[in-house]
TORKOL-357978 format. One record per atom (N, C-alpha, C, O): residue number from 1; residue in three letters; atom name; x, y, z. Coordinates in nm, 3 decimals. Layout:
<atoms>
<resi NUM	resn ALA	name CA	xx X	yy Y	zz Z>
...
</atoms>
This chain:
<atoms>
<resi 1	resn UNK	name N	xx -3.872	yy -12.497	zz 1.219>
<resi 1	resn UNK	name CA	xx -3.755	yy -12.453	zz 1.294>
<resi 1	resn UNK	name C	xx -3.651	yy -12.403	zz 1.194>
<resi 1	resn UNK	name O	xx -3.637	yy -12.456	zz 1.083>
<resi 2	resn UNK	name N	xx -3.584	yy -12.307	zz 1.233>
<resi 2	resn UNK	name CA	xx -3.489	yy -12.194	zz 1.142>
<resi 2	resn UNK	name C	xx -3.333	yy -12.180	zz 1.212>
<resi 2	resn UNK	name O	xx -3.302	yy -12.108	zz 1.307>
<resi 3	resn UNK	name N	xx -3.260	yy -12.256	zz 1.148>
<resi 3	resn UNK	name CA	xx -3.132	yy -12.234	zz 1.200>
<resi 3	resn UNK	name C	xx -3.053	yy -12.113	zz 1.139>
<resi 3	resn UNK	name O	xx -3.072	yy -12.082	zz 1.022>
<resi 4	resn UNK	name N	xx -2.970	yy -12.049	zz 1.214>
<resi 4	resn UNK	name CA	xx -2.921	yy -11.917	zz 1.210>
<resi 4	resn UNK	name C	xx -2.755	yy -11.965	zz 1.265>
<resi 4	resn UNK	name O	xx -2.725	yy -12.022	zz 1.369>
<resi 5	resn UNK	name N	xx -2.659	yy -11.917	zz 1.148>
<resi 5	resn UNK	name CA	xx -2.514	yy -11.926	zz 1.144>
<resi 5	resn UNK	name C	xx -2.440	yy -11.882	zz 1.205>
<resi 5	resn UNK	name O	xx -2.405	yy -11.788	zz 1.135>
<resi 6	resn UNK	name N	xx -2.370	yy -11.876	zz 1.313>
<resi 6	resn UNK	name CA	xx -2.284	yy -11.791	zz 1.367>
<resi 6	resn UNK	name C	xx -2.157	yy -11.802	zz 1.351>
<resi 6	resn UNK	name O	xx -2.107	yy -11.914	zz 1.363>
<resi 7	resn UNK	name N	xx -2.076	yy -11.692	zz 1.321>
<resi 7	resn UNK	name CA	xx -1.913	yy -11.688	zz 1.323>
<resi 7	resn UNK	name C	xx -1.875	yy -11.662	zz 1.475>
<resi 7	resn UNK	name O	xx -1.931	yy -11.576	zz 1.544>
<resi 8	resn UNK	name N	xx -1.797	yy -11.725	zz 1.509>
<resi 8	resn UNK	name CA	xx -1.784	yy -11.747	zz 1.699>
<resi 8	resn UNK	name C	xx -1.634	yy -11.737	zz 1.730>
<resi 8	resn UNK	name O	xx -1.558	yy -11.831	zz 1.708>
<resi 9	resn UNK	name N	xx -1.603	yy -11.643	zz 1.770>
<resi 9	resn UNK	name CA	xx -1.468	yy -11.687	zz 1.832>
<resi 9	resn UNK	name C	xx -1.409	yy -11.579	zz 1.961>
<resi 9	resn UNK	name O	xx -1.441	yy -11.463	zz 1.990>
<resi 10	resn UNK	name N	xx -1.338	yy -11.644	zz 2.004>
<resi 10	resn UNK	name CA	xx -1.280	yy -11.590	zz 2.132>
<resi 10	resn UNK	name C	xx -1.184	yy -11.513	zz 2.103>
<resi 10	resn UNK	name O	xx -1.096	yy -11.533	zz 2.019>
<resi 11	resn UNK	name N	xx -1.203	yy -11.387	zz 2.199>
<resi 11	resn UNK	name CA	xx -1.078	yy -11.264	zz 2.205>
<resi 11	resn UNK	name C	xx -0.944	yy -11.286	zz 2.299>
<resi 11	resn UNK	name O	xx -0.840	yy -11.220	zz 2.287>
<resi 12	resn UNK	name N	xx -0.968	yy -11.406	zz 2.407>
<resi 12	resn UNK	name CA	xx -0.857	yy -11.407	zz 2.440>
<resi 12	resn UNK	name C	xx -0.769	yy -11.511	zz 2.401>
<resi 12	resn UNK	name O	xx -0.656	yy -11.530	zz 2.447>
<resi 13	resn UNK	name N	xx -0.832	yy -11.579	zz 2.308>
<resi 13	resn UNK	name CA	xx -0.715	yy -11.649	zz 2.222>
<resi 13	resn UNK	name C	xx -0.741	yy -11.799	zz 2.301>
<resi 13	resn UNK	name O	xx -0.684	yy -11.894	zz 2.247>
<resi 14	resn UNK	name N	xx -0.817	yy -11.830	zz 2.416>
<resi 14	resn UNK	name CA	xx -0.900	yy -11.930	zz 2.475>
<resi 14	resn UNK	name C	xx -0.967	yy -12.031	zz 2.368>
<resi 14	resn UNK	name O	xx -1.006	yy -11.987	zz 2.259>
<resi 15	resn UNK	name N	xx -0.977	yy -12.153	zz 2.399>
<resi 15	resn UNK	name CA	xx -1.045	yy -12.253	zz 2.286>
<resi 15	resn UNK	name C	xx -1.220	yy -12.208	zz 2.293>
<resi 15	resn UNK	name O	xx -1.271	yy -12.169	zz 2.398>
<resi 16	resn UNK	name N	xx -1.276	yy -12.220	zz 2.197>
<resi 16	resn UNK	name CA	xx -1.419	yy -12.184	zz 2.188>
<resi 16	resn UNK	name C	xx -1.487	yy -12.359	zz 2.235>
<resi 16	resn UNK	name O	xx -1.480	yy -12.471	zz 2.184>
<resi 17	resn UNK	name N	xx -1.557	yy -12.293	zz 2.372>
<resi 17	resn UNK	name CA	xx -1.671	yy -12.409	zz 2.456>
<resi 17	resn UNK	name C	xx -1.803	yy -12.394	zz 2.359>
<resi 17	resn UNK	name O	xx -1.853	yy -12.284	zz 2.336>
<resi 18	resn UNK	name N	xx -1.837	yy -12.478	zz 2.323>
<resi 18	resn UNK	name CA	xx -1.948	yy -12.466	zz 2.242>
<resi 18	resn UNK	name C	xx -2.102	yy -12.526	zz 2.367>
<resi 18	resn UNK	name O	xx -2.222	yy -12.542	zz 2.343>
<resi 19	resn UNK	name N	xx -2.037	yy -12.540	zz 2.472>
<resi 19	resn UNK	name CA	xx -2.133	yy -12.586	zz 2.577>
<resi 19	resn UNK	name C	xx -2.115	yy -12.428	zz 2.674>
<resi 19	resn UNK	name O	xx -2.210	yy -12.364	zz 2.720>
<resi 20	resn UNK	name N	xx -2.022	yy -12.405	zz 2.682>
<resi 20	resn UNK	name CA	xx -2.047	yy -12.214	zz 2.741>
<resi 20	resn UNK	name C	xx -2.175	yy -12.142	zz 2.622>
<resi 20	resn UNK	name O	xx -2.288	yy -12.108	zz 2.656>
<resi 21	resn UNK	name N	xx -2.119	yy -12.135	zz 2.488>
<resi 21	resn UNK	name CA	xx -2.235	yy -12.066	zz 2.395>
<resi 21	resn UNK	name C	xx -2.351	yy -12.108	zz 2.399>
<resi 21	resn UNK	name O	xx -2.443	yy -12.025	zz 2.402>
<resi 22	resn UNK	name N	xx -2.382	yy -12.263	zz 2.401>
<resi 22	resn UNK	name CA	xx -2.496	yy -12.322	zz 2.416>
<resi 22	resn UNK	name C	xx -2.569	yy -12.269	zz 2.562>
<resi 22	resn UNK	name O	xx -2.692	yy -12.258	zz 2.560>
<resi 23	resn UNK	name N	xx -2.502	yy -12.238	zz 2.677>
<resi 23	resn UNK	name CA	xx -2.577	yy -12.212	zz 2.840>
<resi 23	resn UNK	name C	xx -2.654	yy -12.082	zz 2.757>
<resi 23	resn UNK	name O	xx -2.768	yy -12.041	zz 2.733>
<resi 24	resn UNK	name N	xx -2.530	yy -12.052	zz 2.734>
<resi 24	resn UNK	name CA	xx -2.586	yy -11.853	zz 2.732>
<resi 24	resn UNK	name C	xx -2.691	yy -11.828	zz 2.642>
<resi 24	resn UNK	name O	xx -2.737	yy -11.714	zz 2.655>
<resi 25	resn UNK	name N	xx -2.744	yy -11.899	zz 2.554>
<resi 25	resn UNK	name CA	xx -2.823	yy -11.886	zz 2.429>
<resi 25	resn UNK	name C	xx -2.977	yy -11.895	zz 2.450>
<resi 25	resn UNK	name O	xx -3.068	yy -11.820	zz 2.414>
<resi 26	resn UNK	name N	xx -2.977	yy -12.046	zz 2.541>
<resi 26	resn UNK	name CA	xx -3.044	yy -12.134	zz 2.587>
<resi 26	resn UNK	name C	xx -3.113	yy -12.046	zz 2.685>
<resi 26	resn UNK	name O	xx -3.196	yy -12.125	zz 2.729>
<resi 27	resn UNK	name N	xx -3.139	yy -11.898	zz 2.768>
<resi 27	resn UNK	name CA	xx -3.239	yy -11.845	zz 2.824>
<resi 27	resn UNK	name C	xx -3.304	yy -11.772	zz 2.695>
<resi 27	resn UNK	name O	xx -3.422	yy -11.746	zz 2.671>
<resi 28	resn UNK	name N	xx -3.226	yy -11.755	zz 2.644>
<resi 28	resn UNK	name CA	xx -3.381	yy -11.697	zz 2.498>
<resi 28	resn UNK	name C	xx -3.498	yy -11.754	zz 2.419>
<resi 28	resn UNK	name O	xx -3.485	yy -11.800	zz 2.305>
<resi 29	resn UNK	name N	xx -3.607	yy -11.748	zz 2.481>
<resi 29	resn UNK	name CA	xx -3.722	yy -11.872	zz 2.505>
<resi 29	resn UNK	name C	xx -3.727	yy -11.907	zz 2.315>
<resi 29	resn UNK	name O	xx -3.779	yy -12.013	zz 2.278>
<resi 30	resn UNK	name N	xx -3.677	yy -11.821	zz 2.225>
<resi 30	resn UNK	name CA	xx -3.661	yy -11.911	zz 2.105>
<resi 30	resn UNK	name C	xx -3.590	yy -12.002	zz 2.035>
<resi 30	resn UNK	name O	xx -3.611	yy -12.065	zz 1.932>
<resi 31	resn UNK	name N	xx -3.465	yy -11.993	zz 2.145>
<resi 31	resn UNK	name CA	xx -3.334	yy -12.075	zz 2.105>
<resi 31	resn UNK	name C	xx -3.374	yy -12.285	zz 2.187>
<resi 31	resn UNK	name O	xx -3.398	yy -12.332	zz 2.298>
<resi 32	resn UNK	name N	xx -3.360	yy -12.332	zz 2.064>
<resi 32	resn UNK	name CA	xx -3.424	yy -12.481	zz 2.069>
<resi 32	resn UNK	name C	xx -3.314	yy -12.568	zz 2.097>
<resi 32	resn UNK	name O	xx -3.333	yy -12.674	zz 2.158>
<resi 33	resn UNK	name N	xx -3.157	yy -12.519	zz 2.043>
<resi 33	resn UNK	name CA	xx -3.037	yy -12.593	zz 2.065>
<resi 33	resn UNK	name C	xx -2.962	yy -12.531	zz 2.001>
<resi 33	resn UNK	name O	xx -3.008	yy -12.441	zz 1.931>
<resi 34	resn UNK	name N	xx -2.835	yy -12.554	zz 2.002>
<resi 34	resn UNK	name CA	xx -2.703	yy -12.492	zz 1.960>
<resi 34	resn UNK	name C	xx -2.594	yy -12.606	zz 1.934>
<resi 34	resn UNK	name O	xx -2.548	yy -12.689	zz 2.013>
<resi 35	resn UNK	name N	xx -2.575	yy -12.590	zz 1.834>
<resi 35	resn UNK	name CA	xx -2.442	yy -12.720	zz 1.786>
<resi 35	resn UNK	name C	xx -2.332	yy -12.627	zz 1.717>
<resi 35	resn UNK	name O	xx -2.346	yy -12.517	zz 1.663>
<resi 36	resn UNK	name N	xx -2.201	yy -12.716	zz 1.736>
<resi 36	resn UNK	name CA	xx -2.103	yy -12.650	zz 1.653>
<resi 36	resn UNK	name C	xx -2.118	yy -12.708	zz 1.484>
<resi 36	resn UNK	name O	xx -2.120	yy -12.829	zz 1.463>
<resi 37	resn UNK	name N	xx -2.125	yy -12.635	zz 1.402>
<resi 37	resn UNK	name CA	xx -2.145	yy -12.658	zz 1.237>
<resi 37	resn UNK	name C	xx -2.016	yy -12.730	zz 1.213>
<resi 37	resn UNK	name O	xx -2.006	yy -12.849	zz 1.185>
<resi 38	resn UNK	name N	xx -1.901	yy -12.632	zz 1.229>
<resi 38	resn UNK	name CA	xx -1.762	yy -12.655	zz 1.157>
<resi 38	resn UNK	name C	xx -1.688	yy -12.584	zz 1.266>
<resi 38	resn UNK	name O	xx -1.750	yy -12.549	zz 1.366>
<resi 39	resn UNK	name N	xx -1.567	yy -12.562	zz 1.255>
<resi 39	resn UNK	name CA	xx -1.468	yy -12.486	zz 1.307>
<resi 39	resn UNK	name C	xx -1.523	yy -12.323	zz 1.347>
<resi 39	resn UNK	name O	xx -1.579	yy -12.259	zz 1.258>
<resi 40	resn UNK	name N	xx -1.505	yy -12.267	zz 1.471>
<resi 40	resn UNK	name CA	xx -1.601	yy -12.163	zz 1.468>
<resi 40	resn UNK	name C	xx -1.710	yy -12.114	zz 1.420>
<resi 40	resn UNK	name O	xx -1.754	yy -11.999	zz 1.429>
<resi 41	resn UNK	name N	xx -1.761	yy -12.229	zz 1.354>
<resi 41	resn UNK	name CA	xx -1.918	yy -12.201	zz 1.301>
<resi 41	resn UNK	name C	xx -2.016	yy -12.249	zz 1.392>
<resi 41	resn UNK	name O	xx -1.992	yy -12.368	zz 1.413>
<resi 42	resn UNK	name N	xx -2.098	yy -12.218	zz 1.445>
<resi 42	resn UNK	name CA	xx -2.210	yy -12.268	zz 1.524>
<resi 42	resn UNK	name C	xx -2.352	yy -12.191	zz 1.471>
<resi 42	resn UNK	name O	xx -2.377	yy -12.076	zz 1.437>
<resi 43	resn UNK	name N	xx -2.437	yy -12.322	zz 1.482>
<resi 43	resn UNK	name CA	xx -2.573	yy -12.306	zz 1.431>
<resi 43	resn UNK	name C	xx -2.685	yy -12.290	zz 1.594>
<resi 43	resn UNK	name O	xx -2.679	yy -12.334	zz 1.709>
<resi 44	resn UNK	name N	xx -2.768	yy -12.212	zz 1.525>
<resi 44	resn UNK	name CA	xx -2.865	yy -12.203	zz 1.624>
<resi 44	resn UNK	name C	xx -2.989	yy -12.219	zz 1.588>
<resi 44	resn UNK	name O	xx -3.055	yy -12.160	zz 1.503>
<resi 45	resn UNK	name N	xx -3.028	yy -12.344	zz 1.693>
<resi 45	resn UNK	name CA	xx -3.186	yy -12.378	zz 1.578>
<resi 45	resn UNK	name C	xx -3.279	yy -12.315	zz 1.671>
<resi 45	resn UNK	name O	xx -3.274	yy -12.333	zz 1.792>
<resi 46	resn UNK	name N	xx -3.367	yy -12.239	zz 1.610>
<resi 46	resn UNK	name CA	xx -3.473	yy -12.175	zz 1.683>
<resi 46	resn UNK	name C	xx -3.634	yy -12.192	zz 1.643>
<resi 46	resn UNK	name O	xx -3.658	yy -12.257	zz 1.541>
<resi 47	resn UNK	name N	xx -3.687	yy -12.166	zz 1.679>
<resi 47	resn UNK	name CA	xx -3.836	yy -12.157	zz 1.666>
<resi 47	resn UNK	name C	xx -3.947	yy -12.035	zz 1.655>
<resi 47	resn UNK	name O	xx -4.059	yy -12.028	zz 1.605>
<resi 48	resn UNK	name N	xx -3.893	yy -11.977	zz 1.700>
<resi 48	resn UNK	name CA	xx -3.937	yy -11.807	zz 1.644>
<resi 48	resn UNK	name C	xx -3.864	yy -11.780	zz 1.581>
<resi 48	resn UNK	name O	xx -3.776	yy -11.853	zz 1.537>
<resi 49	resn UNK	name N	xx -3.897	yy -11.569	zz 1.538>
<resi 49	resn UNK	name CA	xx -3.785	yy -11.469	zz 1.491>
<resi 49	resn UNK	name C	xx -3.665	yy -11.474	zz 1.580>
<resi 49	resn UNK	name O	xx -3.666	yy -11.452	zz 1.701>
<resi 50	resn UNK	name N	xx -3.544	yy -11.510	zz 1.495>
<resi 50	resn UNK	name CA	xx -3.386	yy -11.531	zz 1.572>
<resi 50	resn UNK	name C	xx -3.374	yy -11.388	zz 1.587>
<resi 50	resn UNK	name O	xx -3.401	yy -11.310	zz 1.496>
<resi 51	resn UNK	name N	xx -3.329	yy -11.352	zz 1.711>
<resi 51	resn UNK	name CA	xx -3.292	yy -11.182	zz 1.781>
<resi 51	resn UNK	name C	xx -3.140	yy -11.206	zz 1.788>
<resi 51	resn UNK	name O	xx -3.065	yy -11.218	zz 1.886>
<resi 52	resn UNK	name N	xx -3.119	yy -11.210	zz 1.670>
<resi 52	resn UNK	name CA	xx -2.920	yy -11.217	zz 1.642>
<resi 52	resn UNK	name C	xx -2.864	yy -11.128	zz 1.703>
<resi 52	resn UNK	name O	xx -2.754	yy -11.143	zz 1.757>
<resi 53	resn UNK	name N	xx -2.924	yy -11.033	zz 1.704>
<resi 53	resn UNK	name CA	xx -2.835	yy -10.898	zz 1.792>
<resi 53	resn UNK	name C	xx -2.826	yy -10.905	zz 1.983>
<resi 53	resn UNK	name O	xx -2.739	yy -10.868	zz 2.062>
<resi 54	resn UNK	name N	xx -2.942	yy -10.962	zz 1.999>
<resi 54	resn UNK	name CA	xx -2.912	yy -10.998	zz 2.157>
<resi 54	resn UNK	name C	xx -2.838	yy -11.105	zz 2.166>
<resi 54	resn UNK	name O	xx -2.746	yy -11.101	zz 2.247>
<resi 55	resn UNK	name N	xx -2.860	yy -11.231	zz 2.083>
<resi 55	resn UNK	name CA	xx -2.762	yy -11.319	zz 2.131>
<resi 55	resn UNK	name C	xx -2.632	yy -11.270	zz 2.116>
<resi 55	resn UNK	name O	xx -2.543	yy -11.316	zz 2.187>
<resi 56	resn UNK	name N	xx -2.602	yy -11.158	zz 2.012>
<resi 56	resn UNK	name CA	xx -2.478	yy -11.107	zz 1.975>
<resi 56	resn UNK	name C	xx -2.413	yy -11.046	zz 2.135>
<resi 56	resn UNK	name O	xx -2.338	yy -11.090	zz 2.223>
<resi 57	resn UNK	name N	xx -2.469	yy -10.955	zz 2.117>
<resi 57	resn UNK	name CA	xx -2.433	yy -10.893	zz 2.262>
<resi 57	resn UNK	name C	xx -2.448	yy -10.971	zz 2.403>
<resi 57	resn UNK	name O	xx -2.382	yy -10.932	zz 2.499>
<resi 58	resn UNK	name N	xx -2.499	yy -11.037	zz 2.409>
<resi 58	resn UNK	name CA	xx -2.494	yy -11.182	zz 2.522>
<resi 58	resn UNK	name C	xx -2.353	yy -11.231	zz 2.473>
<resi 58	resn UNK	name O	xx -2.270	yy -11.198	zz 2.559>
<resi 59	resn UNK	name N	xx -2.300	yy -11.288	zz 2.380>
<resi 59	resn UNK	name CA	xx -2.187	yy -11.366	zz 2.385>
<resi 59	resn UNK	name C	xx -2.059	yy -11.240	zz 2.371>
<resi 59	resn UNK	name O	xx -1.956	yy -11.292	zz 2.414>
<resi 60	resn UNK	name N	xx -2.039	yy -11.133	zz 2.339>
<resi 60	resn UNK	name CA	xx -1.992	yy -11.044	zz 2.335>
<resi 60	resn UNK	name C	xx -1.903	yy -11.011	zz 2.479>
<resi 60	resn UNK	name O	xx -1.790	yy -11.006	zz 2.527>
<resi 61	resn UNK	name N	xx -2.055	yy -10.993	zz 2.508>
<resi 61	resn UNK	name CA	xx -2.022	yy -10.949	zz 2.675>
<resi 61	resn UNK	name C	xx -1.930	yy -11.054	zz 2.768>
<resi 61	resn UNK	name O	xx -1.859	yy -11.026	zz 2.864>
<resi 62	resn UNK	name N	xx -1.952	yy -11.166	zz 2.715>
<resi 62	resn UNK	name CA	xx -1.862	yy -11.303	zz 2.778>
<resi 62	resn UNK	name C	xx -1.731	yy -11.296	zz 2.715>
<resi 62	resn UNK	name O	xx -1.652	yy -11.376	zz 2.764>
<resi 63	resn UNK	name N	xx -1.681	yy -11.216	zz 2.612>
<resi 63	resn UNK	name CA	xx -1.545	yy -11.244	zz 2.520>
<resi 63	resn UNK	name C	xx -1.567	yy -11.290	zz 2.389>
<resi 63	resn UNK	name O	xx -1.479	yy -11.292	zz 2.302>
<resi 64	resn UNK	name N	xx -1.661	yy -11.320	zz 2.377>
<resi 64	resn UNK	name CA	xx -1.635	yy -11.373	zz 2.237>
<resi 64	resn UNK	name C	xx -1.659	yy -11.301	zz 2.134>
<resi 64	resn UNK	name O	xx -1.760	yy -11.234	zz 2.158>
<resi 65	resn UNK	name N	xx -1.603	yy -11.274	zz 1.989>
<resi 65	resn UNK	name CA	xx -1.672	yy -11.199	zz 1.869>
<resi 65	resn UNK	name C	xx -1.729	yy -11.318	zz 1.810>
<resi 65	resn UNK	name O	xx -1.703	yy -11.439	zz 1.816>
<resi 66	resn UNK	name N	xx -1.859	yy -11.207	zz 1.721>
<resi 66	resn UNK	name CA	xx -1.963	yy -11.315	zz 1.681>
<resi 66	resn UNK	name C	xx -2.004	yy -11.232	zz 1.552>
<resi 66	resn UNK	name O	xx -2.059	yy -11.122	zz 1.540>
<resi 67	resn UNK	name N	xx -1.959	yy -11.325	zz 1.462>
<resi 67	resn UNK	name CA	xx -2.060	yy -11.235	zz 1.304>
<resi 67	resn UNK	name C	xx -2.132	yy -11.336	zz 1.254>
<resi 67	resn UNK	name O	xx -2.137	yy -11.449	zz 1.302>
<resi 68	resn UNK	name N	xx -2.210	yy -11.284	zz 1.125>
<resi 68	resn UNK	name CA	xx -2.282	yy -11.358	zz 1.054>
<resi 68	resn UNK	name C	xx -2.153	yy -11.444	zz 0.934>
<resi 68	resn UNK	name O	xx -2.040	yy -11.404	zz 0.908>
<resi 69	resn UNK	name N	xx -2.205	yy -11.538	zz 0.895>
<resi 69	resn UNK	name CA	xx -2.079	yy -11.623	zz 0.770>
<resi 69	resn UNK	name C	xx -2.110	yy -11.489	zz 0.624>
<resi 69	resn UNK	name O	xx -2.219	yy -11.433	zz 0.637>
<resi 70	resn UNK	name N	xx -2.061	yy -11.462	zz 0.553>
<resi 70	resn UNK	name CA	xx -2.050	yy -11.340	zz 0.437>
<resi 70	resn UNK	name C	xx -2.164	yy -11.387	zz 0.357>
<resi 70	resn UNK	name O	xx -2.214	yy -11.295	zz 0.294>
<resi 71	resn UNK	name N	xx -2.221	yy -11.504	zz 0.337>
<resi 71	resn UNK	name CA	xx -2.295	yy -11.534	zz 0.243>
<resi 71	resn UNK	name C	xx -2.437	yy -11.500	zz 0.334>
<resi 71	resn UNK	name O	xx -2.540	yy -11.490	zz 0.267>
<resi 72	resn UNK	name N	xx -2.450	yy -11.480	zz 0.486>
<resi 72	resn UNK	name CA	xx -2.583	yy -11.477	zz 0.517>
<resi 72	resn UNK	name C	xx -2.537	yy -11.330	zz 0.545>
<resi 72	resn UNK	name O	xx -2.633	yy -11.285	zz 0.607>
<resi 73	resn UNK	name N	xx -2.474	yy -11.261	zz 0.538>
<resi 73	resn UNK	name CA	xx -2.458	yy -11.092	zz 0.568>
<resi 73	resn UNK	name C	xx -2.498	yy -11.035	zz 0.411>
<resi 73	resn UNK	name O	xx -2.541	yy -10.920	zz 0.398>
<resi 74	resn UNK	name N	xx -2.484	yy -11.103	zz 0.321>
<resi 74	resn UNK	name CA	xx -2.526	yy -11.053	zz 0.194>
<resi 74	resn UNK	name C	xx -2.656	yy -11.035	zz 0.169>
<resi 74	resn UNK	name O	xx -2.707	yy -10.933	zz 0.122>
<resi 75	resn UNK	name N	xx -2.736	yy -11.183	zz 0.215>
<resi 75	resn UNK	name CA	xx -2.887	yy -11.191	zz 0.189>
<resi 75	resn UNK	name C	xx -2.925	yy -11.096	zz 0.334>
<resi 75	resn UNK	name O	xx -3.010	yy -11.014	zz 0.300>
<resi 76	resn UNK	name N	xx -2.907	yy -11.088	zz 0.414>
<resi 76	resn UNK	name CA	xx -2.947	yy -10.969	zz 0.546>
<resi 76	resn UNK	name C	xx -2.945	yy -10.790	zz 0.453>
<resi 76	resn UNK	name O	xx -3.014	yy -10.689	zz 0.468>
<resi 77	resn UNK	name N	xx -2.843	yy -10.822	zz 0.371>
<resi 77	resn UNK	name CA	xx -2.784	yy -10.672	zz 0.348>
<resi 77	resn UNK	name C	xx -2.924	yy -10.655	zz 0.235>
<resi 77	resn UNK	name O	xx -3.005	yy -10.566	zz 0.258>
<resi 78	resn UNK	name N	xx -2.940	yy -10.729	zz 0.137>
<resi 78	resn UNK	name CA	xx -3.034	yy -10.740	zz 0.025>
<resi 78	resn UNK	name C	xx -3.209	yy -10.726	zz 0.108>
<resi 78	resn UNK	name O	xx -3.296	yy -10.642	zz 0.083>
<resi 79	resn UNK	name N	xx -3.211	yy -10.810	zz 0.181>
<resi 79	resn UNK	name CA	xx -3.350	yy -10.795	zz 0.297>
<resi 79	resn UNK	name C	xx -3.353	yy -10.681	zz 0.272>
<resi 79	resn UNK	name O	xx -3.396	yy -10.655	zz 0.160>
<resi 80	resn UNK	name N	xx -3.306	yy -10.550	zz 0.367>
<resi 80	resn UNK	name CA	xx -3.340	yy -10.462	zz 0.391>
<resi 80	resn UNK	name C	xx -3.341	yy -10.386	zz 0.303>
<resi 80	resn UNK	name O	xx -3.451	yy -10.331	zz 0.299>
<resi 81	resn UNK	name N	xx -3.228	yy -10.329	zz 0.173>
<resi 81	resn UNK	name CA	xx -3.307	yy -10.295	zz 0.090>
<resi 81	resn UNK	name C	xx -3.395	yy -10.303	zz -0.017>
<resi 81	resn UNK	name O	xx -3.390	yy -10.249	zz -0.128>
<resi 82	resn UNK	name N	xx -3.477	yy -10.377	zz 0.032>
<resi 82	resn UNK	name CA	xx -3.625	yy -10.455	zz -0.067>
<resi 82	resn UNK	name C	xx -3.724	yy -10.346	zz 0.005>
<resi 82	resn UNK	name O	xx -3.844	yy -10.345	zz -0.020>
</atoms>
């Protein structure tokens, strides 16, 4: 199992439900659970390839912005050009 970092936070200035992120996550048959890490950090433990970009746009679409933490956007950025 492969947990995947998320930067999480709300656009309308609303407290971040980490049990709203967890519903919405939780139909993507690879997502295993969802906990909050730290302060707008939430982890997602999965079991397949993590499809960061749909969950992206799933929580998006609800209000929230969602990035990767800078240290896993670096190794993403390095991935691809290998």
């Amino acid at each position: 199992m492969s947990v995947v970092e998320l930067l999480v936070s709300t656009r309308s200035g609303r407290r971040l439900r980490i049990a709203d992120v967890r519903w919405e996550l939780m139909v993507f048959p690879e997502v295993q659970d969802v906990r909050r890490l730290a302060p707008g950090l939430v982890g997602v433990y999965c079991s397949a390839e993590p499809r960061v970009r749909a969950w992206r746009s799933t929580l998006e679409r609800l209000g929230y912005e969602v990035d990767l933490p800078a240290d896993a956007l670096r190794r993403e950025r390095s991935a691809s050009a290998a």
